[in-house]
C-alpha positions as CSV (number, residue, x, y, z in Angstrom):
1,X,6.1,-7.8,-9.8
2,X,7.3,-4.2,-11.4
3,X,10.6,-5.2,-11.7
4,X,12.8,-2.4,-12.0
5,X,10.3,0.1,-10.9
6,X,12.0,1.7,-7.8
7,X,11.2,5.8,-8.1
8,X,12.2,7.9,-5.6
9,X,9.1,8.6,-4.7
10,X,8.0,5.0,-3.9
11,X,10.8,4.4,-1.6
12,X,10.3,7.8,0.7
13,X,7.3,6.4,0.8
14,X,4.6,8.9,-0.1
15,X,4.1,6.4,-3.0
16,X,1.0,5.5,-5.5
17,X,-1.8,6.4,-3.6
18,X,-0.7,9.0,-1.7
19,X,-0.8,9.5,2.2
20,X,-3.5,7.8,4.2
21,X,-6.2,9.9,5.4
22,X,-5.4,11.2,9.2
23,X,-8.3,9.3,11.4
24,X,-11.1,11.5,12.7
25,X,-10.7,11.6,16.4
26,X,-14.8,11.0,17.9
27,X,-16.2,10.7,21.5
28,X,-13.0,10.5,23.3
29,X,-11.5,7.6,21.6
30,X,-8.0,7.2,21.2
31,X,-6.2,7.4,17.6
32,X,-2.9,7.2,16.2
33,X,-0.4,9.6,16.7
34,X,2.2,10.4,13.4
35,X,5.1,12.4,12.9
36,X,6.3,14.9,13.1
37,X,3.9,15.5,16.2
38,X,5.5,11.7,17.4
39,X,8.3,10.4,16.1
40,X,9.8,11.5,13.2
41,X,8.7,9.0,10.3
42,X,6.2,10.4,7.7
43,X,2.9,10.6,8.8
44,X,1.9,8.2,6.0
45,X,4.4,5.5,6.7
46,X,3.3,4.7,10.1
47,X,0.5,5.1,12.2
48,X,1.8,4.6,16.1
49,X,-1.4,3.2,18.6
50,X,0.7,4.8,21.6
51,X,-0.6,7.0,24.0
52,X,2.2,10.2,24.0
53,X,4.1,10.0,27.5
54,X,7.0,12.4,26.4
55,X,6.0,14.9,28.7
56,X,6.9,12.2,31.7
57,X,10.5,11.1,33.6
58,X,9.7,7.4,33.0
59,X,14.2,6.6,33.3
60,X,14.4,5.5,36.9
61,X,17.6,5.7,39.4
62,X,17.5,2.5,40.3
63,X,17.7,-0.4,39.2
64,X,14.0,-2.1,38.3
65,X,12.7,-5.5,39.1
66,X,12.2,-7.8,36.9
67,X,8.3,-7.4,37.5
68,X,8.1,-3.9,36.9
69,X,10.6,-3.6,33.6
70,X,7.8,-2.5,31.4
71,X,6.2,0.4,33.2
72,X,9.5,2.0,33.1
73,X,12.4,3.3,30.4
74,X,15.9,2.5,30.2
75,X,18.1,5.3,29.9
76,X,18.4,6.0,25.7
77,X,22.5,4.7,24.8
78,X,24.1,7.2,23.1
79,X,26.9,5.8,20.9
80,X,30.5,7.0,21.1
81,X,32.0,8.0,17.4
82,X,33.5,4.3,17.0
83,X,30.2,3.1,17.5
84,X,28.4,5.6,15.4
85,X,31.0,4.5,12.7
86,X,30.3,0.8,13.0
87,X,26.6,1.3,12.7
88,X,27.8,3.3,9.4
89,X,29.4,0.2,8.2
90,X,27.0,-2.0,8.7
91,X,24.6,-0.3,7.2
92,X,26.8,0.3,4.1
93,X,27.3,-3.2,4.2
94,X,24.1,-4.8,4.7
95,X,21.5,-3.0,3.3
96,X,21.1,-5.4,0.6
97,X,21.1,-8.2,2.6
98,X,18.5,-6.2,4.5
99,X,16.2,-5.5,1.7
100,X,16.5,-8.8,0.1
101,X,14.5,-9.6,3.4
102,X,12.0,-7.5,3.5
103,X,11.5,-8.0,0.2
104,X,10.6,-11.7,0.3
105,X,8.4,-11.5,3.3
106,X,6.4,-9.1,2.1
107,X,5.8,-11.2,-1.3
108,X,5.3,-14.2,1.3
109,X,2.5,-11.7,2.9
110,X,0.9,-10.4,-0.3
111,X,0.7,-14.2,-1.5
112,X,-1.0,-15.6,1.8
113,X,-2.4,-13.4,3.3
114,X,-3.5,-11.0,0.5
115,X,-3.6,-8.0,-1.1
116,X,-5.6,-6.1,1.7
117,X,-3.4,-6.7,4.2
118,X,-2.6,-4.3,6.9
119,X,0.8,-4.2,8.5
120,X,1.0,-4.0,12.1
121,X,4.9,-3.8,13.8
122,X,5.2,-4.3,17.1
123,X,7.2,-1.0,18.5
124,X,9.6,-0.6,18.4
125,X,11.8,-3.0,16.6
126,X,9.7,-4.2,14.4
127,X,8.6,-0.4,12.9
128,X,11.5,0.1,10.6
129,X,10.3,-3.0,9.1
130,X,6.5,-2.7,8.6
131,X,7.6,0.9,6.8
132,X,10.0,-0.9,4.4
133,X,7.4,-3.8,3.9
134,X,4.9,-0.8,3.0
135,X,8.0,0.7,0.4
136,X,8.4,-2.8,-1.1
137,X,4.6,-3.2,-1.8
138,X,4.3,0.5,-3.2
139,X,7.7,0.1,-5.3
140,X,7.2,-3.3,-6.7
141,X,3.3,-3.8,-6.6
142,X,1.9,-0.4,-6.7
143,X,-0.1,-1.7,-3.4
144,X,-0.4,1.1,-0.1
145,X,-0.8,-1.0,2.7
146,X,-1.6,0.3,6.2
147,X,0.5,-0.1,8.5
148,X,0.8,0.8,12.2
149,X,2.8,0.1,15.7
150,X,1.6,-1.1,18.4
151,X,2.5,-2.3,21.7
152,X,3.2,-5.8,23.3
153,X,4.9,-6.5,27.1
154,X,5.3,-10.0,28.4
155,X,2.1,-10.4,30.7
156,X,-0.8,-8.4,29.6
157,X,0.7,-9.1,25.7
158,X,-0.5,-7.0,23.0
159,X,-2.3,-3.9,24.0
160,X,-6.2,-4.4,24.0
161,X,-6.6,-0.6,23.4
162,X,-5.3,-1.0,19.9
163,X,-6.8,-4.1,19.0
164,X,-10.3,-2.8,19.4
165,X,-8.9,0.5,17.0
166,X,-7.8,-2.3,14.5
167,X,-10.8,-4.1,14.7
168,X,-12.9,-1.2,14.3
169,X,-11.2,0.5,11.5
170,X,-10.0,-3.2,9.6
171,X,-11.3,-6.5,8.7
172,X,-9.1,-8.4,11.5
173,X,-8.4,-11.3,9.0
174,X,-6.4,-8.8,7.0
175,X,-4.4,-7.7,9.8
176,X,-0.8,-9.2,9.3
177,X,1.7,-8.6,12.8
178,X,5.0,-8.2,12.1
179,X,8.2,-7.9,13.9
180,X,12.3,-7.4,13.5
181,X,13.4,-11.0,14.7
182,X,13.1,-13.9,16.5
183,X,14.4,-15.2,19.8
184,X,13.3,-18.0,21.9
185,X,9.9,-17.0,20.4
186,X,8.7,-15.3,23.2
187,X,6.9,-12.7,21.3
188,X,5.2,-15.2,18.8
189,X,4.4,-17.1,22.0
190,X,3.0,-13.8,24.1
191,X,0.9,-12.6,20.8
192,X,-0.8,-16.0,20.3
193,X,-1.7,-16.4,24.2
194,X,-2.9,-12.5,24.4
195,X,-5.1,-12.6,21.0
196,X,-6.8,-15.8,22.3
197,X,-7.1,-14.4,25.2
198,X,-8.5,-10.9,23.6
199,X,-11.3,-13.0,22.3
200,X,-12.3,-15.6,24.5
201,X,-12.2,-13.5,27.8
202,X,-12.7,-9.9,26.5
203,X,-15.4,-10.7,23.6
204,X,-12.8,-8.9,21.3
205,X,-12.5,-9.9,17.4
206,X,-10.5,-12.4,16.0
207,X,-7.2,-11.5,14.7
208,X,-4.5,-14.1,12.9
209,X,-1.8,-14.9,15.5
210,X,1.0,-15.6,12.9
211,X,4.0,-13.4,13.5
212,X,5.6,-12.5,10.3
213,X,9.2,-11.6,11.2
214,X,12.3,-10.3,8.8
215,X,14.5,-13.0,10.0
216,X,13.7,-16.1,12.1
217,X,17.2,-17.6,13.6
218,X,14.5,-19.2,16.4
219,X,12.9,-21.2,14.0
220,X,9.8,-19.7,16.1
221,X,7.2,-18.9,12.8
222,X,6.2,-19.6,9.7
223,X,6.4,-16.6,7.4
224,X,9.6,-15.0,7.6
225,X,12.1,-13.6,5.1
226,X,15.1,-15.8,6.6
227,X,16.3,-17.7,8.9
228,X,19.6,-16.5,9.1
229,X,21.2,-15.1,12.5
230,X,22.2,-12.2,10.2
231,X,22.4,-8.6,12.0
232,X,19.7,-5.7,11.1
233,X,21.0,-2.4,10.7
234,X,17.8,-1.3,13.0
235,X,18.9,-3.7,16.0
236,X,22.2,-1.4,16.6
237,X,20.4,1.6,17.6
238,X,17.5,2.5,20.0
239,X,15.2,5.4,19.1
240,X,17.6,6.6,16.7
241,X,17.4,3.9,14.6
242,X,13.4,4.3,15.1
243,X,11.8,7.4,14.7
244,X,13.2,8.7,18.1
245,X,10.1,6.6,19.8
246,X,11.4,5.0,22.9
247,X,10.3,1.2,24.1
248,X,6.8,1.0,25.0
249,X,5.4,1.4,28.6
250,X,2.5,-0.4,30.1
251,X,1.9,0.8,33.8
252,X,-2.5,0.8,34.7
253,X,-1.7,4.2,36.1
254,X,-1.0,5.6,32.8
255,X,-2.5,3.7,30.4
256,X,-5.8,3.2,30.9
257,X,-7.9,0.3,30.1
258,X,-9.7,1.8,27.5
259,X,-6.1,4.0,25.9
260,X,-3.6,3.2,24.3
261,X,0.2,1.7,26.5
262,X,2.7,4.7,26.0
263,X,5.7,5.6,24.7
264,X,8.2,8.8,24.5
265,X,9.4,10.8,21.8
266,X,12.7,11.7,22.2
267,X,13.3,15.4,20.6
268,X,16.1,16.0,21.9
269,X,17.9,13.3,20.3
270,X,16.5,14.9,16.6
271,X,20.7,15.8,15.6
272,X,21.6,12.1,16.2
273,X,18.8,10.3,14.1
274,X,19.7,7.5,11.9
275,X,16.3,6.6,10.8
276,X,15.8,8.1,7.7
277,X,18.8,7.3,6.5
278,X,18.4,3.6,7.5
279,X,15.8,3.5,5.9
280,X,16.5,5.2,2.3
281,X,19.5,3.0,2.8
282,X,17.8,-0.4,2.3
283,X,14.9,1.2,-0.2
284,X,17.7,1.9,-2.9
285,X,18.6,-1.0,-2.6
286,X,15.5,-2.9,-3.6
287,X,16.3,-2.2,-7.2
288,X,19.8,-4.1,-6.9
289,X,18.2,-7.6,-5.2
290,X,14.8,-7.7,-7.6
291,X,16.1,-10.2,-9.3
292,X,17.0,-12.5,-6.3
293,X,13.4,-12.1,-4.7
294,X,11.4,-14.5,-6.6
295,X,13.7,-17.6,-6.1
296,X,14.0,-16.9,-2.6
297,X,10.1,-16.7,-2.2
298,X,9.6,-20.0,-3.9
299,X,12.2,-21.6,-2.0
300,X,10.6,-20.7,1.5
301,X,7.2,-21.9,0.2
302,X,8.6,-25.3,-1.0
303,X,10.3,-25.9,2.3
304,X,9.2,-27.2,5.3
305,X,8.7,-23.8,7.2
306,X,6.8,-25.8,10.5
307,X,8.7,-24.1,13.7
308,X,11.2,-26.5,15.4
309,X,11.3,-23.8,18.7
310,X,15.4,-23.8,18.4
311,X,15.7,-20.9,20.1
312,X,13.9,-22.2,23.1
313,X,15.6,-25.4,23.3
314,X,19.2,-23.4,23.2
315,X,17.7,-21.3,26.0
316,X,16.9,-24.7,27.8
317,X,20.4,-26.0,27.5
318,X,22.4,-22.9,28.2
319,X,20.1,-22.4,31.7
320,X,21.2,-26.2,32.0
321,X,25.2,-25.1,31.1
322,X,25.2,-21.8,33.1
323,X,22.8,-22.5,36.3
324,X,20.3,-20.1,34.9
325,X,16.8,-20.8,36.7
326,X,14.8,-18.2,34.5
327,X,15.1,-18.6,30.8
328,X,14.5,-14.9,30.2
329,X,17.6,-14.3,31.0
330,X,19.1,-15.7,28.1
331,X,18.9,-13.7,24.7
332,X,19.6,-15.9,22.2
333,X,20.6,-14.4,18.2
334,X,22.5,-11.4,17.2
335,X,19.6,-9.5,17.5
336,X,18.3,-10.4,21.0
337,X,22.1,-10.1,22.0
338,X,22.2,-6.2,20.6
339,X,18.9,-4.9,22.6
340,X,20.0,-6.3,25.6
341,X,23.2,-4.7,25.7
342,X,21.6,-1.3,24.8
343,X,19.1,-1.6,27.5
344,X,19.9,-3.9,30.5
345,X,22.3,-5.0,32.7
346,X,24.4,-7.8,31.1
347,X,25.9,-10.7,32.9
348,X,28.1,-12.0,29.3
349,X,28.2,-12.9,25.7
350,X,28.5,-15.9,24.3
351,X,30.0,-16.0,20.7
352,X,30.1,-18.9,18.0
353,X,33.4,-17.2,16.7
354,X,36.0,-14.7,18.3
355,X,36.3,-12.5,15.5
356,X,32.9,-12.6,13.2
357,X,31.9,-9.8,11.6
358,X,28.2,-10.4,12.3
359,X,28.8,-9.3,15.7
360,X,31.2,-6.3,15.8
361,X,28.8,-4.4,17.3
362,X,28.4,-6.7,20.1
363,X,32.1,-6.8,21.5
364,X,32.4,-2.9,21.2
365,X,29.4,-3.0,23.3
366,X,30.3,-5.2,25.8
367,X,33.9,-3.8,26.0
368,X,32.3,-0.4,26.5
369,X,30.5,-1.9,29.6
370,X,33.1,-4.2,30.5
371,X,30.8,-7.3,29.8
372,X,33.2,-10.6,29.7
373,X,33.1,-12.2,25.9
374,X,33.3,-16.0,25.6
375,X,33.8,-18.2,22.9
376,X,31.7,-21.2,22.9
377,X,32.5,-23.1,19.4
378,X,29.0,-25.2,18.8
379,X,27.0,-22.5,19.8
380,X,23.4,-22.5,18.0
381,X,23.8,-18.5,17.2
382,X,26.2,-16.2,15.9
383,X,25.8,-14.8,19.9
384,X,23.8,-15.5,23.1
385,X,23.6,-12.4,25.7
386,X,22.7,-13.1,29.5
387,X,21.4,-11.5,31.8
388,X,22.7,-9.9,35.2
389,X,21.4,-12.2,37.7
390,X,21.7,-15.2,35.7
391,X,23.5,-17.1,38.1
């Protein structure tokens, strides 16, 4: 590693190397789209395999089925100024602890699953990631990885559409998918089931199903760069914590089989975006947790890292607790407990401790929607959201 070898350049991320070469569009087929056409990152920082549905009114006025959750768009949240100053905080606050992450997982990538890797987030939440994964490699290694975002719903899982560009353009052994945090482990569980599936019923190339992940309270994978249930700048915010790109959107009436699933780019959100700054944030302070990312590194690889599937099991017993018959309505971790508040009707929070400063966030939230906070002293995670209709 280049310790001490943080220049500016490296962490905005045009980098050694350069930009990556925009993709030749040929015979119709779909290719990425980059800022600042979509989204506002650089357009050599991320790559998004989205099909642009911007020009759509995808926020219904109603409230949406369970069923039908991912061929629509929640309304964006737009944080009051005690919010927006608590987001402020904790990013003051925990960029370090942020980039000490990133940091070690992508030294855990670069070690197993080599130098050629290329990083593919799933979009949204894991984006801000795969981009400071990229700065890490570039800052520290001199390494450009690719990296892109891509799309994957519960049900038809990751989207087919940029599976065969990724197979096309990459060797799928190098691909490495990558995410924000884990859960119950329903997106490590939904990526596995829909790449196998992508190659046994479709014909399609074979891609590693190992999720690596920033932080892994769910004890749901094996390459991760903790396991704390520690809060992530990027999980406070929706789109402007992430390029101004909303969720993704699968719907067969406007993603065709052979596109890309969609997404939005909100524009008209541009004076409120935080991602930029989230992101220079945690890259200056690589240089102040160099030193720490080495012993870290060889302490995950001497562990036992095998999954244990916490997550799911606290899922299990808090249906069991709460008279919940469909686990996805519990959102177990600080993390899983943030999103849902931002974007769907919330029943409660559970919280380990009254007062923790982990989740701050959470009881503005839920006092802003007049969501019912309760203490539950043994509880697996620093917070457990559940959903409307829980009970």
């Amino acid at each position: 590693m280049r310790s001490g070898v943080f220049s500016r350049t490296a962490r905005a991320g045009a980098g050694v190397g350069g930009p990556q070469r925009p993709e030749p569009c040929s015979g119709g087929v779909p290719v990425p789209l980059r800022g600042p056409g979509f989204g506002t990152y650089a357009p050599e920082e991320v790559g998004w395999l989205l099909k642009d549905l911007s020009h759509l009114d995808l926020e219904p006025r109603r409230a949406v089925d369970e069923a039908d959750f991912f061929a629509w768009l929640p309304a964006e949240y737009q944080p009051d100024a005690a919010y927006q100053e608590l987001f402020e905080t904790v990013l003051r606050e925990g960029s370090a602890r942020f980039a000490l992450a990133v940091a070690v997982l992508t030294e855990l990538v670069l070690a197993e699953r080599g130098a050629n890797s290329v990083l593919v987030s799933i979009a949204r939440g894991g984006t801000p990631v795969g981009i400071l994964m990229r700065r890490w490699a570039a800052a520290a290694r001199g390494q450009v990885l690719p990296h892109y975002a891509v799309s994957l719903v519960r049900g038809p899982g990751v989207d087919t559409g940029a599976l065969d560009y990724l197979a096309r353009h990459h060797d799928p052994a190098d691909v490495v998918f990558v995410d924000g945090w884990t859960g119950k482990g329903a997106i490590a569980e939904e990526l596995s089931t829909s790449l196998a599936r992508y190659r046994a019923v479709g014909g399609g190339a074979a891609f590693n199903d190992e999720l690596a992940v920033l932080a892994d309270p769910g004890s749901c994978v094996r390459t991760y760069g903790t396991r704390d249930d520690f809060l992530l700048p990027s999980a406070c915010l929706n789109s402007t914590a992430t390029g101004l790109v909303s969720r993704t959107v699968y719907s067969p009436s406007l993603t065709p089989p052979d596109g890309f699933h969609g997404a939005k780019f909100y524009r008209e959100l541009a004076r409120d975006d935080a991602s930029h700054r989230l992101l220079d944030a945690v890259s200056d302070a690589f240089s102040d947790i160099a030193d720490q990312v080495a012993p870290a590194v060889a302490a995950i690889r001497g562990s036992d890292r095998t999954p244990t599937w916490a997550g799911r099991q606290t899922a299990a017993t808090l249906c069991a607790q709460y008279g919940i018959t469909d686990p996805n309505f519990v959102k177990p971790g600080v993390g899983e407990t943030t999103r849902v508040l931002l974007r769907r009707p919330t029943w409660r929070v559970l919280v380990r401790e009254p007062q923790a400063l982990e989740h701050r966030h959470v009881r503005l939230l839920a006092a802003a929607r007049g969501v019912p906070v309760e203490v539950v002293p043994h509880l697996a995670y620093t917070c457990v959201g559940l959903l409307k209709g829980a009970a």
